[in-house]
N, C-alpha and C positions, 0 to 999 in steps of 0.2 A: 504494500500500500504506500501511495506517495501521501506524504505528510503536507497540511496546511503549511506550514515551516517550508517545506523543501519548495512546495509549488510558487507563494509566494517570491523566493529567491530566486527562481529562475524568470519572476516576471507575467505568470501567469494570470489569470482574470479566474478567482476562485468564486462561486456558489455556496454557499451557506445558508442553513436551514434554522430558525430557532423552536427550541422544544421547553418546554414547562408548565404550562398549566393543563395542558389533558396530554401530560404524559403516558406511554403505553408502549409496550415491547413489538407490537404491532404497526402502531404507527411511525417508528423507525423503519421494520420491514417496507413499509408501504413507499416510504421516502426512497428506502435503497432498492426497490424493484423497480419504482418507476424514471429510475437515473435522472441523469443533469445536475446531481447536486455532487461537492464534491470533500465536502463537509455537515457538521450540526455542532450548534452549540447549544449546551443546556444553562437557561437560564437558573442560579442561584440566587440570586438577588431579591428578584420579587416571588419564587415560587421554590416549597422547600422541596429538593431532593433528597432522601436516605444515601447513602453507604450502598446498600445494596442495589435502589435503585439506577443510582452510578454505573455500578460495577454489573446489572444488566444491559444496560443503555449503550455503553460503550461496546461490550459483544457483540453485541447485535449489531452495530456501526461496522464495529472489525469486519463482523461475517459481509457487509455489503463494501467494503473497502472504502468506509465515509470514516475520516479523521473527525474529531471533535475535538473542543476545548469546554470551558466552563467560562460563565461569567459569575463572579463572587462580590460582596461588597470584601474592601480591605480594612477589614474587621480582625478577622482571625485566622492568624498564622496556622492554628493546627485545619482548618477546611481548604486552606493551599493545598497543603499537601498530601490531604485524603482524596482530594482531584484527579491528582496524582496516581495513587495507589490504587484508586479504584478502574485505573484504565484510561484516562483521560489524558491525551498528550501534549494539551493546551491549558492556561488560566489564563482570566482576562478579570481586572481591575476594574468593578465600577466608582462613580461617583469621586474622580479623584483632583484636587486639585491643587498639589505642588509637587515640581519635581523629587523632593525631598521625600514625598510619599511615595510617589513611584518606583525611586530608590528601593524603600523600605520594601515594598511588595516583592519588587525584583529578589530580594538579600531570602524573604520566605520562600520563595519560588526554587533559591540553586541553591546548591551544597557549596563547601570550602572547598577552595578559597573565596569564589566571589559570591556567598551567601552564609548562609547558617538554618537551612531547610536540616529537618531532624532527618538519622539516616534510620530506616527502616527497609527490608530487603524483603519482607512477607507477601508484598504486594504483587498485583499483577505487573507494576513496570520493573521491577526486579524478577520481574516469571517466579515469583514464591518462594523465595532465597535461592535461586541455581542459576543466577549471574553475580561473578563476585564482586562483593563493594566495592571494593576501586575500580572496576569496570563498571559499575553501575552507577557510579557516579559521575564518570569520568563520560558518559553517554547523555546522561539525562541531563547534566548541565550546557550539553552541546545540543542534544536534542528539541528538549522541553520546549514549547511554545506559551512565551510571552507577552500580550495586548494590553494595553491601557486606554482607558474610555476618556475619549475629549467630550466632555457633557457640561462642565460648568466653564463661567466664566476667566477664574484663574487660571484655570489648567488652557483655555485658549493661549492666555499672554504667556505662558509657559512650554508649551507645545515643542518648541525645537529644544529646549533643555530636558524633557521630557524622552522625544526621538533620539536624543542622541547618548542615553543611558546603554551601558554595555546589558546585555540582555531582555533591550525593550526589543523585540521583532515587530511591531506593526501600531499604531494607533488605529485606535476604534471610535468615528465619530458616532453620540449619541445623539438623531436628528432632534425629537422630542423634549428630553433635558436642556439640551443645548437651546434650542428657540425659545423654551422656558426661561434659561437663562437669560437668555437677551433682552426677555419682554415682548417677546412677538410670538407666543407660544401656536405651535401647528402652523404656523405659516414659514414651510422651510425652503420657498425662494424670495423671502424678504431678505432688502440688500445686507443684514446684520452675519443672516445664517451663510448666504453667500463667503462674505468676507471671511467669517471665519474661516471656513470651509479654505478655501485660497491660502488661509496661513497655516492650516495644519495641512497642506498640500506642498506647499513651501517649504515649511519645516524637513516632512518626510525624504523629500528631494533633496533636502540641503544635506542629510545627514546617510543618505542611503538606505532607508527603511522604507515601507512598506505603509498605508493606508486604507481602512475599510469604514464601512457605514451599513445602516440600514436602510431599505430603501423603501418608499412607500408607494411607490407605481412605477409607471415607465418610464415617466416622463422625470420623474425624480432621479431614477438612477443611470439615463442616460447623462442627467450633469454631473452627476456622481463622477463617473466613469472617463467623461472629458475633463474633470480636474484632476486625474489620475487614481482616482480609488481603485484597489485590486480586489476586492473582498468585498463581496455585496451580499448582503442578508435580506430577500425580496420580498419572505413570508415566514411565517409561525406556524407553529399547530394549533392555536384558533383564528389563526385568519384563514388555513385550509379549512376547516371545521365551518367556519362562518361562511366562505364562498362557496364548500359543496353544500350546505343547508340551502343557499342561496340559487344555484344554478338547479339546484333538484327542483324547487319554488318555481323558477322560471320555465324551465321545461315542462312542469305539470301544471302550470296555472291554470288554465278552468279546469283544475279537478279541484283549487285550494278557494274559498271565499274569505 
């Protein structure tokens, strides 16, 4: 399986799926039978995931050759690195806004020397202890996928100090936070979300990394995509949920009053 990490690096235009509120071991299948996508991420932030729930999610990812990461608030060091253990090849940083912090999440994220991530080898990314810690560590600090969410205002003015952190692989702009931030909430081609957008676009550029977003139509992530976003997030598992309720409505209308 080619990793989110790797695709990004060579320049690639990735798909991503987001999962959490009607999560299901099925509804992954259904994602990875029907291709095009070439990741998922499981929301942690607003919707709780278990351990185990994890550590099914990503199986079932594997089995369809869909990489994932997680989005966590950066709260707590120890659901870093159960991300981690449970299968997850990615974390992503919401709500963040100084470089200092990003820091800080990067340091939970990798082992020593450029962290202090606790070492445990039980996990599925050590395959259950039978890869040896210093080769497992010495993989997962190279491997591991790292994002941090441009959602608030500081973290905009901070953006290229941010990018250019040793272990940030990509920024994540958060359209809806971020327009909130600005005072122009939902409306993300007002000139404020624009500009931003152009500086964490800038930034990325300046530093050699990597930028992604949500998108919320076509017409959204076409500008996306022309400010260099590589990583678009087009839909959820209730915005699928809510457009096949919707298109099943449409198709049966006069059977529905």
């Amino acid at each position: 399986m080619r990793t989110i990490k790797q695709r990004l690096a060579a320049g690639e235009l990735v798909m991503i799926c987001g999962i959490g509120r009607v999560w299901h071991h099925n509804l992954v299948n259904i994602i990875g039978v029907s291709g095009g996508f070439q990741g998922l991420w499981f929301d942690m932030e607003h919707v709780g995931m278990s351990t185990q729930d994890l550590e099914i999610a990503t199986a079932v990812a594997r089995n369809h050759n869909l990489d994932t990461f997680c989005r966590v608030a950066p709260t707590d060091y120890a659901t870093v690195t159960r991300c981690f253990e449970a299968g997850s090849s990615g974390i992503m940083a919401a709500q963040i806004f100084t470089a200092a912090q990003a820091e800080e999440f990067v340091k939970w994220s990798k082992f020593a020397p450029r962290g202090y991530r606790g070492l445990n080898t039980g996990g599925w990314d050590a395959r259950f202890t039978t890869v040896p810690a210093a080769e497992f560590t010495r993989r997962a600090n190279e491997e591991t996928f790292v994002a941090i969410q441009i959602e608030t205002l500081q973290s905009v003015e901070e953006c290229e100090a941010i990018a250019a952190i040793d272990g940030v692989d990509a920024l994540f702009v958060g359209p809806a936070d971020l327009s909130q931030s600005l005072g122009v909430t939902g409306q993300f081609f007002d000139e404020k979300c624009l500009a931003a957008i152009d500086k964490v676009s800038a930034a990325c550029r300046n530093t050699g990394k990597q930028w992604a977003a949500v998108a919320f139509n076509p017409q959204h992530a076409e500008m996306l995509v022309s400010k260099g976003c590589k990583m678009l997030s087009p839909t959820n598992d209730t915005r699928i949920v809510v457009a096949g309720v919707a298109s099943a409505k449409k198709d049966f209308a006069k059977f529905f009053t």
